[in-house]
N, C-alpha and C positions, 0 to 999 in steps of 0.2 A: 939762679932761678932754675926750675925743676922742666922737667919735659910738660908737665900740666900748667894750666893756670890756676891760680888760686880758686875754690868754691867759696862763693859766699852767696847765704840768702840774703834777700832784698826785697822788703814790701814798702819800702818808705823810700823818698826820693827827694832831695830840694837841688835846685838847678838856679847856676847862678853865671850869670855873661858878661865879658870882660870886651877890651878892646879886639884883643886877639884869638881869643878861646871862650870857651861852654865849659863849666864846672859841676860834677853830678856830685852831691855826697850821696853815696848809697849805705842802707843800714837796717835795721831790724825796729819792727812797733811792736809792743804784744799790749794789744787792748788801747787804752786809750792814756799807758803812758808817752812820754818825749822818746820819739826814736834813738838808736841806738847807732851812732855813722858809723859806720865799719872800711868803708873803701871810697877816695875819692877819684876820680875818670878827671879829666881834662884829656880833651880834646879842641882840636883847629875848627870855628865855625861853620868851612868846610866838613869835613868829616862828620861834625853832627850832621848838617843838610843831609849829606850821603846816607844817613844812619835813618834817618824817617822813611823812608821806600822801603827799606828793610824791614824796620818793624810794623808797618804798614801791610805786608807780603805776610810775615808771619802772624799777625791777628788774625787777616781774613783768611787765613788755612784753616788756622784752629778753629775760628766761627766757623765755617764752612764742615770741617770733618766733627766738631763736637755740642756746638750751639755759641747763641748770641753770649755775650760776655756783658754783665751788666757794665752800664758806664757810674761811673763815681756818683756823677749826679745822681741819677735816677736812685740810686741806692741812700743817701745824705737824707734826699726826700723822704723816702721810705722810712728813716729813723727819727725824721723829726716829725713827721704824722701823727 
């Protein structure tokens, strides 16, 4: 393994939870085909816990230095109108 970690984009997401671990497939959508999994995460249910305060800190920077971030929902709404 390299001094970096691998880049991958990721706009598609399905999460799946075990006895002992949180399983992420991450992976690519383009339009309104079946995602594309490119990298699976397992982690300790621990570590996800840990992991939400984090991404929590990091949304409300971005909303804060660039604007509200539409949520899923309100946006779903918006296409089925």
């Amino acid at each position: 393994m390299g001094d970096e970690p691998v880049l991958v984009y990721c706009n598609a997401v399905r999460a799946f939870g075990g006895a002992t671990d949180v399983t992420l497939d991450c992976g690519f959508r383009y339009g309104n085909d079946e995602p594309t999994m490119a990298v699976r995460l397992v982690m300790s249910w621990e570590h996800a816990k840990m992991l939400l305060p984090v991404l929590e800190q990091l949304i409300n920077n971005y909303e804060t230095n660039v604007g509200e971030i539409p949520s899923p929902e309100s946006e779903l709404k918006q296409e089925n109108a």
